[in-house]
Structure formats: C-alpha cells, structure tokens
N, C-alpha and C positions, 0 to 999 in steps of 0.2 A: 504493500500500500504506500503510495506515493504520500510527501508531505502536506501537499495539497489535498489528498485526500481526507488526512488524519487533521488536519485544522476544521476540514469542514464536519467532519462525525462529531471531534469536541462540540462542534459550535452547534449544532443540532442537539446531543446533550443535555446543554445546557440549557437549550432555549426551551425544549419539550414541554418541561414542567411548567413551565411560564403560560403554554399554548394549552395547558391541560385548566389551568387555574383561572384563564383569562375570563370565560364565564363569569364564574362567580364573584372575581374581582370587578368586573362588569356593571354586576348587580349589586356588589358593595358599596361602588363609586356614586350609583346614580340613587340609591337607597337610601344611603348614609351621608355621605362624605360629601354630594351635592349640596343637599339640604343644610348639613351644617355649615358649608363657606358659604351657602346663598343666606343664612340668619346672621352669620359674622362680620357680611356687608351690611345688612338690614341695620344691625347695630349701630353704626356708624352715618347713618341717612336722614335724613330729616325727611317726615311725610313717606317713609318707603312704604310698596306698595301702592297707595294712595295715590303718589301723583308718579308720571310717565317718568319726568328727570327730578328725582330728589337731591337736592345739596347734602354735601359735604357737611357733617356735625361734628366733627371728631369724637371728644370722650363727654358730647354733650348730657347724652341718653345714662350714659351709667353715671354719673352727677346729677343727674336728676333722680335715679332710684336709690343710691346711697342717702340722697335726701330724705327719701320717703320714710318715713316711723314706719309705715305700712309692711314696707321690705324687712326693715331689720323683726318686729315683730314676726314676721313668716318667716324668717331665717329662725329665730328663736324656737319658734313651735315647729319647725322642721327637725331643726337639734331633738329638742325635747320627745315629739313623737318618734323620731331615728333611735336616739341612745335607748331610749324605754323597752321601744319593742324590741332590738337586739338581744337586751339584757333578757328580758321575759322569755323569749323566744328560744335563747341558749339555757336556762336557768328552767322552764319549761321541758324541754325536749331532753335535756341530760336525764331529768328524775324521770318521764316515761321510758325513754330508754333504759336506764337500770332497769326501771320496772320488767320491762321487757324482755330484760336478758337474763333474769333470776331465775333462777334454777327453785326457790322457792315458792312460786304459784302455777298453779296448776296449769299443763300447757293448752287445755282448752280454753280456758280464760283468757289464758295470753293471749291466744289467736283470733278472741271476742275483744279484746282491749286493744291489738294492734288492728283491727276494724274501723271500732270508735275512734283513737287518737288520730288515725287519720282521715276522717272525713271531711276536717276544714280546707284537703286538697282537692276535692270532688265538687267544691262549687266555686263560680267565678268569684273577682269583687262585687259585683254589680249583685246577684243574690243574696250575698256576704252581708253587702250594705242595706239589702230590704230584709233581711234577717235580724240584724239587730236592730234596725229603726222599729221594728216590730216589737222586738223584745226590750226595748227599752224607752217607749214612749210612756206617756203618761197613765194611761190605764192596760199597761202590758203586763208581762211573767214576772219581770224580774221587780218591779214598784211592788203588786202584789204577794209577791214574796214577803218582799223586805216590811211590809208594814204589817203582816198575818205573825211576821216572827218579832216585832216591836222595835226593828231596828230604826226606822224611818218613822215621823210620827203623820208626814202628810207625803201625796206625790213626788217626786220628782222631776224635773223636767231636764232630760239628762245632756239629749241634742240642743238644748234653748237655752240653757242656761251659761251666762261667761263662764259661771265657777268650774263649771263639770262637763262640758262640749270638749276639751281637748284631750279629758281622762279619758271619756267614754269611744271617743273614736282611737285612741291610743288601745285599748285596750280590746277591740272587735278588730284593731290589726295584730295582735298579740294573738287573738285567738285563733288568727287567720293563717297564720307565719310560723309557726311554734314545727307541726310538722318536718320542714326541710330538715332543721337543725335534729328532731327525734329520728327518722331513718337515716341519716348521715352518720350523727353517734352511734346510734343502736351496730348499722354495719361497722366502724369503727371496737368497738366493744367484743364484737364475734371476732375481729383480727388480731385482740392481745392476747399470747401462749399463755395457759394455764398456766405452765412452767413458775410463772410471776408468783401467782396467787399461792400455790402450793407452796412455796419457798416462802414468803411471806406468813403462811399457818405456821407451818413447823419453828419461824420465830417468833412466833404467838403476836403476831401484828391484831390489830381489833379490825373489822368494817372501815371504820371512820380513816384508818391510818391509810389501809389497802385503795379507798380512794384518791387519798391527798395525793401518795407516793407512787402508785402505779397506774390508777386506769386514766386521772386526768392528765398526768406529764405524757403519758403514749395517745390521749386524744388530743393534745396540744396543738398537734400541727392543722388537726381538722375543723378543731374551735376556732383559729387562728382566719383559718381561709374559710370557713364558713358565714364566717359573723363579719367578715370583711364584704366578701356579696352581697351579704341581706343586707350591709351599710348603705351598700351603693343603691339595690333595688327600692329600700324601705325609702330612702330619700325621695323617691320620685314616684311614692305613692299618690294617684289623682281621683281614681275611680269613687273610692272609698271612703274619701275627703267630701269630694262630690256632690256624689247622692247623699250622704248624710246629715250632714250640716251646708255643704255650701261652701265652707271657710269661715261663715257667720258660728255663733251670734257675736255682733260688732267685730267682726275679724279673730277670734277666740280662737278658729281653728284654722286661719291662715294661714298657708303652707305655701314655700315658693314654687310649686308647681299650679294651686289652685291662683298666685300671687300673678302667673306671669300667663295666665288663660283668660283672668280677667281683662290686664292690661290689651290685649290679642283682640280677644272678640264680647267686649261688653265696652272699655274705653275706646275701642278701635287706634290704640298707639302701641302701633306696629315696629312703632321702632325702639319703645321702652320695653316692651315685652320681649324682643329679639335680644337686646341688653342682657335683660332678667337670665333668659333662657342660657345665653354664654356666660352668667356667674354660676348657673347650675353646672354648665358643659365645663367649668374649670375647675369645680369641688369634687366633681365625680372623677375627670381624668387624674386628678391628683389621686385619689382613693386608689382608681385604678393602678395607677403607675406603682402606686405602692404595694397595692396584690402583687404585681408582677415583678417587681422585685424580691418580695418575701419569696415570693414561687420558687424561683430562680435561685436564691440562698439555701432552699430547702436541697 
C-alpha cells in the first residue's frame, strides 16, 4: 500500500465516526445549542422579538433584573425549594432503601412496599400537582385529618397562604422526587460485599456504627452524583410551581423559572426574560461542570 494510500485510510478513520454522529449532532445543534445562542442574543436586545431591528442594550436587561426584589426573592425560594427537596429526597430514599434491603421483613412485604415507594414515579407533574391541590385544599384529606386529631384548630389554606405556599409545594416535590434517590441507593446497597458486615459483627460493631462506617462511605460516590442531578433538575422545576400556586400568593412561591415565564408571556419582555433565563443557563452549567468534574476525579 502506497503512502498515499495509507494517508487516505487514516483520514477516512478518523472522519467515520464524525459521519456516524453527524445526525445527532445535527439534532443537538438545532434543539439545543440554537435556541440557547438565539436567547443569548435576545439578552442583549432591546424590544427583541417584538420589533424586526432591535438595538443594541448591552448588560441593560440583567441590571434591570438584579434590580428587581422580585428576582432575588425567586432566587431565594428557588434555593430554599432546591436544598429542601434534595435533603428530603436523599434522607427519604436512604431509610426506604435500608428498608428495603433488610433481611429482617418479610420478603412479601418488601415486594408490597417497593410497589408503594415507588408510585410517585408513575404519575407526571401535572397529576402530581392536581393530587395535592386536592389533598391539600381547604376542605380536603389532609385539613380533615389534622383537625379530627386536634392538631389544627381551624382550616388551612395551604396553596393561599404566604406563611405555608412554599412549604407545601416544597414538600409534594419531596414526595415526588424521593424515589430516584431510593432505587439508586437501594441498587447501591445490593453492591456492598457482605464481607464488610460480617467482619464488622465479629468486632461487635452495633447497627448504628455499620452504617456511619460502611454502607454510607461505599454509597458516597452515589449520594454525591445523585443529589448533584436532582440539584440541577429540582432547580428548574415549573410544572408543579404552576398549576399549584402560580408563584403567588404575592410571589411566596416565586421561583426563577415561574420568574422568567412570567417576564416571556404575561409582561411580554422578551428581552428581560431571555436575561433571566441565561442567569438560570449559568447556575446550572456551573452545577454541571462541577458533576463533571467530580465524574472525572472518581
């Protein structure tokens, strides 16, 4: 085979794979990657959309949403609904998974109890959200509960009220979310050699110890990158904000995704919500880049 030859086989090679990916890079570019430089202009526009030739803003639009109380508030309740449900969700799913992996309940039950625990992955948001608004409205299950057991002495008004609209949606995504992180663990849990445990009896370790010291340090890496996802996902919860509350009452459950839907299509400013939407696209890439490094380190 001539040299000319052997350059052109490399060069074919190498290109192949390029030619096999082009597709879906294809569909990447005009899915993804469009959309976000056509908002990253928008950012930067006065009137974009709106009018044919928009002027040049520069950093007018994100000075105008750092201004806003409204923004920082929905940053805030973004945090707050984010860090909660993570914590719930891992804190949650670890104690049904133990559950689940015990050797002390019966394995019929288990098989009735890993049913139940995961039914909140069987239904959308959108059910999610008319499930609890159901259950937590004013003459619903859970009021009636609580004032049949004298906990509460009158109604509730759980979605209406400032005091308790960001609990309450915090907590029907807690119940919603909790899953991923219990079969993740749970499989995590079937991968650590008994070897551990038994060696641990015979130095008379308790329960409590064989937790601290063996199963959470060998689940570490799964907590670690599990709770990192749900970071990124739970942030950009919309559906369940939504139909719930709204973001109301008086912005109680404003969240920067309900924050920068509003600014889109109720203020129709197109170019403050494009803003908005690129301080979301910088929290998350950072988050991201950060999984991916940890990834990488592991």
């Amino acid at each position: 085979m001539t040299r000319q030859k052997r350059s052109h086989h490399k060069l074919k090679r190498a290109v192949a794979p390029y030619l096999y990916l082009s597709p879906s890079l294809l569909i990447v570019g005009l899915l993804m990657l469009l959309p976000m430089v056509t908002v990253i202009a928008y950012s930067f526009q006065n009137s974009a959309v709106l009018r044919r030739d928009p002027s040049f803003a520069g950093l007018k639009h994100y000075q105008a949403i750092f201004d806003d109380p409204v923004f920082w508030a929905s940053l805030w309740h973004t945090l707050y609904f984010t860090c909660m449900s993570v914590v719930f969700h891992m804190t949650i799913g670890m104690v049904f998974a133990l559950m689940l992996n015990s050797d002390r309940i019966n394995p019929t039950l288990r098989n009735v109890l890993r049913v139940l625990y995961i039914l909140p992955w069987l239904f959308t948001a959108v059910i999610i959200a008319v499930i609890w608004r159901l259950l937590l409205e004013p003459n619903g299950v859970v009021n009636s509960i609580l004032m049949q057991m004298g906990i509460v002495g009158s109604k509730i008004e759980w979605f209406s009220s400032p005091e308790t609209a960001l609990h309450a949606v915090t907590f029907a995504n807690i119940w919603a979310g909790y899953p991923l992180f219990m079969v993740s663990l749970l499989a995590g849990l079937q991968g650590i050699p008994k070897d551990f445990y038994e060696a641990a009896d015979i130095d008379g370790a308790r329960a409590y110890q064989k937790l601290i010291f063996i199963t959470i340090p060998q689940l570490m890496p799964i907590i670690i990158s599990i709770s990192l996802l749900d970071f990124i996902w739970t942030m950009q919860v919309f559906p369940l904000i939504w139909i719930t509350t709204g973001g109301g009452p008086i912005y109680a459950t404003e969240v920067l995704s309900t924050y920068t839907y509003k600014l889109a299509f109720s203020s129709y400013n197109l170019s403050q919500a494009s803003a908005s939407a690129v301080v979301i696209l910088l929290i998350s890439l950072g988050l991201t880049l950060f999984y991916i490094r940890y990834q990488r380190a592991r």
